[in-house]
N, CA, C and O atoms as a Tripos MOL2 file, in Angstrom:
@<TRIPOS>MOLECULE
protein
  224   223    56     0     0
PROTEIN
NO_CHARGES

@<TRIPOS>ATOM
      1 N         176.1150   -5.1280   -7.0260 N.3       1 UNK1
      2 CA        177.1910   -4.7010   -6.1580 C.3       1 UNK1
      3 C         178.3990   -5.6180   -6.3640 C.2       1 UNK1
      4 O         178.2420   -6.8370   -6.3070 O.2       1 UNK1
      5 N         179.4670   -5.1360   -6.5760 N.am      2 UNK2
      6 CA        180.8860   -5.3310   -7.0030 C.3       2 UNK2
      7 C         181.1170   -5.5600   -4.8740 C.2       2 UNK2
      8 O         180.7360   -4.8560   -3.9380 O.2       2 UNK2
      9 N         182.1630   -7.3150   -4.9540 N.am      3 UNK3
     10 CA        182.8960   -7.0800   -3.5360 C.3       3 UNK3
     11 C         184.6770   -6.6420   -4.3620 C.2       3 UNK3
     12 O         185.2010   -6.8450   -5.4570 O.2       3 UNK3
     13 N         185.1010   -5.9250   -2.9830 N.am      4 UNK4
     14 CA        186.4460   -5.2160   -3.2150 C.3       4 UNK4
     15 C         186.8350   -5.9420   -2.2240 C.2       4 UNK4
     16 O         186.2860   -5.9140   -1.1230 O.2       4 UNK4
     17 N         188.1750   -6.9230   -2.6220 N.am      5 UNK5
     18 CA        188.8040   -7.9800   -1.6840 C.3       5 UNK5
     19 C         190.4190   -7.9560   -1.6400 C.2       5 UNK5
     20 O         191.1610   -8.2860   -2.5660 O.2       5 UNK5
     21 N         190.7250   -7.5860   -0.6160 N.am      6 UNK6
     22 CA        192.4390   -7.8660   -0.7000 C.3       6 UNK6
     23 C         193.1220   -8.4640   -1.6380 C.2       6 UNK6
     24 O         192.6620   -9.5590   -1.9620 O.2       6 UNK6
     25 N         194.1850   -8.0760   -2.2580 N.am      7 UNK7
     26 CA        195.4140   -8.8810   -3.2730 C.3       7 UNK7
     27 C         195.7600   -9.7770   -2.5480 C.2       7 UNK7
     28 O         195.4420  -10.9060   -2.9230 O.2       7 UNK7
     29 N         196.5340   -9.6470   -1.2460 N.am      8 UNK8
     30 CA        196.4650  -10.5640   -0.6940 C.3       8 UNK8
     31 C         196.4080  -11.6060   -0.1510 C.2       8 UNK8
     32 O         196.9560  -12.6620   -0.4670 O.2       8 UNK8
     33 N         195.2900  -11.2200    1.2760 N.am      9 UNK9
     34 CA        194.6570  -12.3000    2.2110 C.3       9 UNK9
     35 C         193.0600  -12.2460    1.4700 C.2       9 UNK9
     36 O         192.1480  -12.7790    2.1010 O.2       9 UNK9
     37 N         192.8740  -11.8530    0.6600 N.am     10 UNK10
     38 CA        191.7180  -11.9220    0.1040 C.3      10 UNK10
     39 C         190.4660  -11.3710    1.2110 C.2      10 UNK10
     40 O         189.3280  -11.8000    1.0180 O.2      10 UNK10
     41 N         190.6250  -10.7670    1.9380 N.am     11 UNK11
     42 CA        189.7610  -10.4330    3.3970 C.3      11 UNK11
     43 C         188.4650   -8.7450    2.2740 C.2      11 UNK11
     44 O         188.9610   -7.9320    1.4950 O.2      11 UNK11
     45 N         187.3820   -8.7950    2.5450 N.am     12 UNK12
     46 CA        186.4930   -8.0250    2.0990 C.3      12 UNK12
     47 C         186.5920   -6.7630    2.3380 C.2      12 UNK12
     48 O         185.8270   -6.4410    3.2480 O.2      12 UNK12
     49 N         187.4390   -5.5540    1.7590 N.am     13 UNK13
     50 CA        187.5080   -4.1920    2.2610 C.3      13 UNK13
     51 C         186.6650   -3.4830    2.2150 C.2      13 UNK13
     52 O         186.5830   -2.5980    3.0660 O.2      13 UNK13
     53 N         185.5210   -3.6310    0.9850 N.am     14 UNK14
     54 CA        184.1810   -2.9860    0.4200 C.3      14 UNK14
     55 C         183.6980   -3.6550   -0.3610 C.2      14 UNK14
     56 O         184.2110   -4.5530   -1.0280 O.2      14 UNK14
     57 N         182.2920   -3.1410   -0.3470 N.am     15 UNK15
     58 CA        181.4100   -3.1620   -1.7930 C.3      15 UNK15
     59 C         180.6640   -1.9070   -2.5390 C.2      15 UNK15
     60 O         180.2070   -0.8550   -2.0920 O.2      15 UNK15
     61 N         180.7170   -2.3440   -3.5950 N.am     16 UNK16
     62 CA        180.1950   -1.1330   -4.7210 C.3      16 UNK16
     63 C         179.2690   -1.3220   -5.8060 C.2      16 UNK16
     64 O         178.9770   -2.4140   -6.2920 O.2      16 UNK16
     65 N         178.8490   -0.2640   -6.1380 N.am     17 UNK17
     66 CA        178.3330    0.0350   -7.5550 C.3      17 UNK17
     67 C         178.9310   -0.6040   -8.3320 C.2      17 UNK17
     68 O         180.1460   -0.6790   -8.1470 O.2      17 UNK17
     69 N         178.2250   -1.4510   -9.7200 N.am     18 UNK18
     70 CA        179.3400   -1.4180  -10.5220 C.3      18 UNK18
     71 C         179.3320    0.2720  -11.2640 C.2      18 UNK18
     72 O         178.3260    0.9380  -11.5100 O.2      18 UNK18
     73 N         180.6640    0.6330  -11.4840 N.am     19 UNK19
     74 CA        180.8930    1.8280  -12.0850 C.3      19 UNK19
     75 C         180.9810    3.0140  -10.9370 C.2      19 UNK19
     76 O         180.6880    4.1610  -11.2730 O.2      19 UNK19
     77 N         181.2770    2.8060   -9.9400 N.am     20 UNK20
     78 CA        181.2800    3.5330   -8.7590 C.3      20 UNK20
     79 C         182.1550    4.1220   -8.6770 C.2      20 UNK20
     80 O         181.9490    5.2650   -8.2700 O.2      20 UNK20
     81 N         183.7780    3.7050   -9.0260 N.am     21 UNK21
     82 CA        184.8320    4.0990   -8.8330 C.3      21 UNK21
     83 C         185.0480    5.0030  -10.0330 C.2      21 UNK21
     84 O         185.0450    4.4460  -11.1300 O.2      21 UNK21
     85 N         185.2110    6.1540   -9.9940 N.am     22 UNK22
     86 CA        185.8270    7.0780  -10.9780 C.3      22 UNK22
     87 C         186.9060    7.0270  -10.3900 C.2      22 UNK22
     88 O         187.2980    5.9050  -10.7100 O.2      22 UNK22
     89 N         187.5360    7.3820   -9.8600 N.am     23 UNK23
     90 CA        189.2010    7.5740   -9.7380 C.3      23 UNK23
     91 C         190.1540    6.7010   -9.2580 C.2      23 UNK23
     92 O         189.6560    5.6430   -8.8710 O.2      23 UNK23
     93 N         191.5290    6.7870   -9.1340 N.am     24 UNK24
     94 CA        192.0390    5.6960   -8.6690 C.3      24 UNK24
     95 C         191.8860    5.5670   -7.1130 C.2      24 UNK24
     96 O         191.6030    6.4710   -6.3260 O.2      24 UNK24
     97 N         192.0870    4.4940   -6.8900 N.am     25 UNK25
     98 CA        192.2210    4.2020   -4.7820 C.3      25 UNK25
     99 C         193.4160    3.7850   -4.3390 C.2      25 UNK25
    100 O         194.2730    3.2500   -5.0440 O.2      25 UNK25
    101 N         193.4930    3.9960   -3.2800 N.am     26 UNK26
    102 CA        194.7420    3.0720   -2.4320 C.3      26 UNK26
    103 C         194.3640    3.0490   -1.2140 C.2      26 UNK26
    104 O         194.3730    4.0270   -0.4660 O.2      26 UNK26
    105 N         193.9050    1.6190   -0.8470 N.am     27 UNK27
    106 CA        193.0780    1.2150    0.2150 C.3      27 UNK27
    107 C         194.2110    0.1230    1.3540 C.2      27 UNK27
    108 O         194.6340   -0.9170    0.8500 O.2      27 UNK27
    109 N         194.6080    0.4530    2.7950 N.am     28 UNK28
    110 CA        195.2320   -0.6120    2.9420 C.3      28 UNK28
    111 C         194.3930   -1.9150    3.8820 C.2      28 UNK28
    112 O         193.5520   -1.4230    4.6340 O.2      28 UNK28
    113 N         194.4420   -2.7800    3.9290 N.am     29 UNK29
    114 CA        193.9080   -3.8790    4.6860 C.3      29 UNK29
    115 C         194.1280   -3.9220    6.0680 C.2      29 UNK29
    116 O         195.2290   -3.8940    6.6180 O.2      29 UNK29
    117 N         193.0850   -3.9890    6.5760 N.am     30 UNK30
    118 CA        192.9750   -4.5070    7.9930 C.3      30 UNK30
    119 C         193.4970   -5.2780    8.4200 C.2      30 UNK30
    120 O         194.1000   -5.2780    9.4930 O.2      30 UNK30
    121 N         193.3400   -6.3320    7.4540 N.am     31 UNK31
    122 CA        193.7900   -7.7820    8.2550 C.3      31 UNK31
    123 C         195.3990   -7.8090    7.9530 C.2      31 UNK31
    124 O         196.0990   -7.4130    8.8850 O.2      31 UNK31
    125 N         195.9810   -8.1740    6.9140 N.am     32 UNK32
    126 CA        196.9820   -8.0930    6.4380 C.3      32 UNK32
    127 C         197.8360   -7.0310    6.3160 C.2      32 UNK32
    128 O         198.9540   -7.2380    5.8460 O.2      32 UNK32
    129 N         197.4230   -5.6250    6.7480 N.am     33 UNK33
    130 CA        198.3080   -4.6180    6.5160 C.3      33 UNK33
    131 C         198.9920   -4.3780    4.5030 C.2      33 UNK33
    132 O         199.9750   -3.6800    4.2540 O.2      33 UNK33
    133 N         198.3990   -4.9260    3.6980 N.am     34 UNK34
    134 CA        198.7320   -4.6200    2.4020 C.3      34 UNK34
    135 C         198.0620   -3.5730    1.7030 C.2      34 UNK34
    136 O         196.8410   -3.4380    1.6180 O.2      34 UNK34
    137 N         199.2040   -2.6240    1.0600 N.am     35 UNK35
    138 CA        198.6570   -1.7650    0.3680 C.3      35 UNK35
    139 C         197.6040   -2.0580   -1.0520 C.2      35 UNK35
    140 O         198.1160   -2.9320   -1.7510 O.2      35 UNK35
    141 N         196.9030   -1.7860   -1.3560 N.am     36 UNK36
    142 CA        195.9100   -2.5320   -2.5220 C.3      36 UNK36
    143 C         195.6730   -0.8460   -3.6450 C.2      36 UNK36
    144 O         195.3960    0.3040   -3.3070 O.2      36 UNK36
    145 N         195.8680   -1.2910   -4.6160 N.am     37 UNK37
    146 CA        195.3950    0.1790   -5.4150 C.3      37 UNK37
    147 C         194.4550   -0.4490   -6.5330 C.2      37 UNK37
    148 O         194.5790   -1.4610   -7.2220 O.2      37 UNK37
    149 N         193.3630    0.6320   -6.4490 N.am     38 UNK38
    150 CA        192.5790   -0.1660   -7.2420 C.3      38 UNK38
    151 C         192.3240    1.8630   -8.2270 C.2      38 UNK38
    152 O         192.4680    3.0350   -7.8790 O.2      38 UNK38
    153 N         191.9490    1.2000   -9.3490 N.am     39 UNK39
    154 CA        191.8340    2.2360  -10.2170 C.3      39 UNK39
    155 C         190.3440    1.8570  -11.0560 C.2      39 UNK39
    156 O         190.1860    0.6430  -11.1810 O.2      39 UNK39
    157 N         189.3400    2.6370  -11.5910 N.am     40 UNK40
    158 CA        188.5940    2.4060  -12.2390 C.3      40 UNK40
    159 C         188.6230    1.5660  -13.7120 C.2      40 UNK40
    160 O         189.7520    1.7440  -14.1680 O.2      40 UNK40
    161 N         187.7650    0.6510  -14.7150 N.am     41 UNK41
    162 CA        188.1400    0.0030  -15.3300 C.3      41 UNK41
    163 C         187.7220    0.8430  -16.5420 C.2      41 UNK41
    164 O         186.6750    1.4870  -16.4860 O.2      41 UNK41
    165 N         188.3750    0.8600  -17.4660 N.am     42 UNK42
    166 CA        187.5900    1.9230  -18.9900 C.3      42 UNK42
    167 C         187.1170    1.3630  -19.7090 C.2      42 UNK42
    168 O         187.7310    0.3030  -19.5810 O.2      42 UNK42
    169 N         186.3580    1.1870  -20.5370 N.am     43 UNK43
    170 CA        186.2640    0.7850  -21.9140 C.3      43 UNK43
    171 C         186.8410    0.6960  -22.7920 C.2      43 UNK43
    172 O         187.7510    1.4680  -23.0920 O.2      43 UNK43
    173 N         186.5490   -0.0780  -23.3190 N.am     44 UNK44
    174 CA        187.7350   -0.1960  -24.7570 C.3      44 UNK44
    175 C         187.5790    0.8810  -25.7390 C.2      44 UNK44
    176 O         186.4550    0.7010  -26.2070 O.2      44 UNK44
    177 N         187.9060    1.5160  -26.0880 N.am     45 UNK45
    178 CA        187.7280    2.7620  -27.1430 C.3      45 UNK45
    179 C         187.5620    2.4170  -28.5160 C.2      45 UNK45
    180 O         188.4040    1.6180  -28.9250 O.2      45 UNK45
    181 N         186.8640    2.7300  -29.1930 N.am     46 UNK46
    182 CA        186.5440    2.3510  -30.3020 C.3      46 UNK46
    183 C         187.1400    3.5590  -31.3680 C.2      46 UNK46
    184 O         186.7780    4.7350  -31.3980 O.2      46 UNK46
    185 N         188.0920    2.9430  -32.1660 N.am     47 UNK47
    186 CA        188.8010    4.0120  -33.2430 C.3      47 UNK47
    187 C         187.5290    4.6000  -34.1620 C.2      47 UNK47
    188 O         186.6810    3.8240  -34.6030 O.2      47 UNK47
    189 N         187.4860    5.7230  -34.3540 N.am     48 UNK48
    190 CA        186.2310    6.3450  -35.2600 C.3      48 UNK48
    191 C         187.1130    6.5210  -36.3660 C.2      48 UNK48
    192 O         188.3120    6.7660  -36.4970 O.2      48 UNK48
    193 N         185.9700    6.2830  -37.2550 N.am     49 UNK49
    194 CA        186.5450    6.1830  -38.8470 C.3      49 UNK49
    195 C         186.9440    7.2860  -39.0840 C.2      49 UNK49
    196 O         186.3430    8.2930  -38.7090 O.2      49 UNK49
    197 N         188.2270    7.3060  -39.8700 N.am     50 UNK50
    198 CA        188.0650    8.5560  -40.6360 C.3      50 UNK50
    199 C         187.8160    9.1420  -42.4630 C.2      50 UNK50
    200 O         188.2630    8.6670  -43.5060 O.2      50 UNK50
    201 N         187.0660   10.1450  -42.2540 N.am     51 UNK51
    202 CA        186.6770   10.6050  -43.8010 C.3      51 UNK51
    203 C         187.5900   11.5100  -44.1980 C.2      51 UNK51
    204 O         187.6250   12.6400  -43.7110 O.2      51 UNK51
    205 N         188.5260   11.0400  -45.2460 N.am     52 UNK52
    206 CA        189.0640   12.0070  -46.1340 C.3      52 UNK52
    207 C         188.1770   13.1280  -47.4860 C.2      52 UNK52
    208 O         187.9420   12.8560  -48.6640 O.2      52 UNK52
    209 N         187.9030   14.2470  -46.7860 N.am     53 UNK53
    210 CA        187.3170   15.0260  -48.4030 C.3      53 UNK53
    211 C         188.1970   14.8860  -49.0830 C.2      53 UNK53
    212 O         189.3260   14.4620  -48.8360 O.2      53 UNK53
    213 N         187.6280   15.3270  -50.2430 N.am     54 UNK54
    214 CA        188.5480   15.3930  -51.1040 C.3      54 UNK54
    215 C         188.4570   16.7980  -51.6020 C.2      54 UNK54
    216 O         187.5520   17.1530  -52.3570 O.2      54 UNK54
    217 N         189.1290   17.3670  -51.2980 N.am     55 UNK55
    218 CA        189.0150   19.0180  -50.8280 C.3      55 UNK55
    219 C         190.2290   19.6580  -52.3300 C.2      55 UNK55
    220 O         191.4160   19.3360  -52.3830 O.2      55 UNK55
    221 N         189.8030   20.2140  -52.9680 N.am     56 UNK56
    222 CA        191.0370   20.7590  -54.0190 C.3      56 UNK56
    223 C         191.1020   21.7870  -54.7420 C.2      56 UNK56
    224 O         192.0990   21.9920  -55.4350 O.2      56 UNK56
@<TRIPOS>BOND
     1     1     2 1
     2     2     3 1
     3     3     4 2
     4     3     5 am
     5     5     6 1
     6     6     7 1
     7     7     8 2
     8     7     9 am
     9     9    10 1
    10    10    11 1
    11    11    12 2
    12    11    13 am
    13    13    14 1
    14    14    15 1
    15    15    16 2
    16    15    17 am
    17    17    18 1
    18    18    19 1
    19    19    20 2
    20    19    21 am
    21    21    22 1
    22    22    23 1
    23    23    24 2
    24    23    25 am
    25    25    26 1
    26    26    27 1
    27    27    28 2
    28    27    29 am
    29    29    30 1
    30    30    31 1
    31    31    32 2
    32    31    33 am
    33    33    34 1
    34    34    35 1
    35    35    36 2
    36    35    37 am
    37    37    38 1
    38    38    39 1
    39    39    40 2
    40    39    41 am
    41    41    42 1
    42    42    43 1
    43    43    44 2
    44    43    45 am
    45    45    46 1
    46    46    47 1
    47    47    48 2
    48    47    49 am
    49    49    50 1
    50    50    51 1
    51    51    52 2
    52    51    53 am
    53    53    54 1
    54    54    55 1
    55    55    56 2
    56    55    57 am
    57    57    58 1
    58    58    59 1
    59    59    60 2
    60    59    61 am
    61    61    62 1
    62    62    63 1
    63    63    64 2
    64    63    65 am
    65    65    66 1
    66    66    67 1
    67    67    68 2
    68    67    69 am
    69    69    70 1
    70    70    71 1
    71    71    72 2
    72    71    73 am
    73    73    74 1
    74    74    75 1
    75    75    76 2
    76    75    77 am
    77    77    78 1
    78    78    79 1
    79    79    80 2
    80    79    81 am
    81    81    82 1
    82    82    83 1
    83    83    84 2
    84    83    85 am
    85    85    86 1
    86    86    87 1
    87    87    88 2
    88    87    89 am
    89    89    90 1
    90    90    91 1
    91    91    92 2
    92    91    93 am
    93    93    94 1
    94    94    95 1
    95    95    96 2
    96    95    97 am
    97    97    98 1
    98    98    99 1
    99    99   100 2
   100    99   101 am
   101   101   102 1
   102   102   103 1
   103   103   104 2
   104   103   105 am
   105   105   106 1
   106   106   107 1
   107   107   108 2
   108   107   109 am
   109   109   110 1
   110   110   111 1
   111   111   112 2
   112   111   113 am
   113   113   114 1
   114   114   115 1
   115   115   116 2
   116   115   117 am
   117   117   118 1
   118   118   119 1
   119   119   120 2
   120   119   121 am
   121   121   122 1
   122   122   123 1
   123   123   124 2
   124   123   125 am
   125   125   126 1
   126   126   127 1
   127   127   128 2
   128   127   129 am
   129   129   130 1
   130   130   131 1
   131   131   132 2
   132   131   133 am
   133   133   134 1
   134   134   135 1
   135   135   136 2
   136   135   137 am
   137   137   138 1
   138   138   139 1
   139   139   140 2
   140   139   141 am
   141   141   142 1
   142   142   143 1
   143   143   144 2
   144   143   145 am
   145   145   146 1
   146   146   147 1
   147   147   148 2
   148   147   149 am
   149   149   150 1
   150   150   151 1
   151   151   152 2
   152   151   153 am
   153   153   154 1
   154   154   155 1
   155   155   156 2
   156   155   157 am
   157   157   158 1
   158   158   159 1
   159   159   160 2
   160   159   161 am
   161   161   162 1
   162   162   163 1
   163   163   164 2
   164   163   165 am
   165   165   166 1
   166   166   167 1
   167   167   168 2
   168   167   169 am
   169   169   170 1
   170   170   171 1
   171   171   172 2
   172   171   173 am
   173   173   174 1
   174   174   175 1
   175   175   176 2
   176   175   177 am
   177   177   178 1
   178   178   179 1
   179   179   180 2
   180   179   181 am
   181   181   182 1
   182   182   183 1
   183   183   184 2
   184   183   185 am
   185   185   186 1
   186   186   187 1
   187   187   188 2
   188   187   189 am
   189   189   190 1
   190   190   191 1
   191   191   192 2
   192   191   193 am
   193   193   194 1
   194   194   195 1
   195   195   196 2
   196   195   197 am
   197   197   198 1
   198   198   199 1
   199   199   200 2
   200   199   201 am
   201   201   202 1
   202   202   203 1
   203   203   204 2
   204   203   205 am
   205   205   206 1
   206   206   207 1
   207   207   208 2
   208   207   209 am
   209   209   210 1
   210   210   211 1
   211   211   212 2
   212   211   213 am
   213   213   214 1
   214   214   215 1
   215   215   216 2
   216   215   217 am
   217   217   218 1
   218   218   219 1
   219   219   220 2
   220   219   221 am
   221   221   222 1
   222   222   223 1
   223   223   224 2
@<TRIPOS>SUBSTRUCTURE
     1 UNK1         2 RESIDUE 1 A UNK
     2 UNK2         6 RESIDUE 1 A UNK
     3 UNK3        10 RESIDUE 1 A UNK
     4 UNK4        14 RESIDUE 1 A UNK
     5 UNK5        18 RESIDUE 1 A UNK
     6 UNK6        22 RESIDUE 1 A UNK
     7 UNK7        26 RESIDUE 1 A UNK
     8 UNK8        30 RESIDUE 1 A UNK
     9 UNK9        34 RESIDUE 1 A UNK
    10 UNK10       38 RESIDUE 1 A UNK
    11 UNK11       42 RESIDUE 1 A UNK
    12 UNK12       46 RESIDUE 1 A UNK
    13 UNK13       50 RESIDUE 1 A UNK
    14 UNK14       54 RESIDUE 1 A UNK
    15 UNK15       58 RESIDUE 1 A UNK
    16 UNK16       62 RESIDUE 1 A UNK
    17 UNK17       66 RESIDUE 1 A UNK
    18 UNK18       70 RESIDUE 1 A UNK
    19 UNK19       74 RESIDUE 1 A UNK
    20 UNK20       78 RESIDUE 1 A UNK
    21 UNK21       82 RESIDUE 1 A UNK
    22 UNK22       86 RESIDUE 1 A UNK
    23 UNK23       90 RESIDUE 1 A UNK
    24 UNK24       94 RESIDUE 1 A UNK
    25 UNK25       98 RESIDUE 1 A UNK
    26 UNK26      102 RESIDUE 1 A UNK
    27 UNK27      106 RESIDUE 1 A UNK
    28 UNK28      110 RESIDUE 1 A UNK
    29 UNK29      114 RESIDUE 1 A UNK
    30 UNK30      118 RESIDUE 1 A UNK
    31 UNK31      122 RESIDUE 1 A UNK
    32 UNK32      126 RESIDUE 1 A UNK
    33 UNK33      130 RESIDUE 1 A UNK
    34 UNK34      134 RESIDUE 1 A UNK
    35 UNK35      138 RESIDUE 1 A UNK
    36 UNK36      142 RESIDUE 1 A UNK
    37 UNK37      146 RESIDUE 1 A UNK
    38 UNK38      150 RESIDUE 1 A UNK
    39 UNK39      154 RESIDUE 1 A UNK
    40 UNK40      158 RESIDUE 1 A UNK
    41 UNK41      162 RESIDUE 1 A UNK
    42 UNK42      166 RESIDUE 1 A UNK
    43 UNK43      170 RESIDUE 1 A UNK
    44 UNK44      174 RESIDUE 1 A UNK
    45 UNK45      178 RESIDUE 1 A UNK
    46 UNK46      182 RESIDUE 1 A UNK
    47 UNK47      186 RESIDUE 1 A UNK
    48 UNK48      190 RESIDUE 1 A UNK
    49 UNK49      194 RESIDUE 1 A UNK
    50 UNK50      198 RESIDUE 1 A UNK
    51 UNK51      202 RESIDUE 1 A UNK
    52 UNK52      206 RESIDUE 1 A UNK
    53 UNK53      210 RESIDUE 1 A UNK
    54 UNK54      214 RESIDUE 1 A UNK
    55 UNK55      218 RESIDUE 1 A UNK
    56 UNK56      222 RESIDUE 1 A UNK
């Protein structure tokens, strides 16, 4: 479990899955009144090779 903590005042808004979040959020704080947006994290994408035929 992932904690989700204010930008902030650092104060605890949630906890999660890791990989829980598919979409983006915008969560505001209790304590502090700050807007916080949190978005899911991706992977790095890996370029796939490419094959030229040689087609003629």
């Amino acid at each position: 479990m992932d904690d989700f903590r204010c930008g902030r005042c650092r104060a605890l808004m949630f906890r999660a899955a890791a990989g829980a979040i598919a979409a983006s959020l915008e969560i505001k704080c209790r304590r502090c009144g700050a807007l916080n947006h949190l978005r899911p994290i991706e992977p790095a994408r890996e370029r796939e090779e490419r094959h030229d035929d040689d087609r003629a």
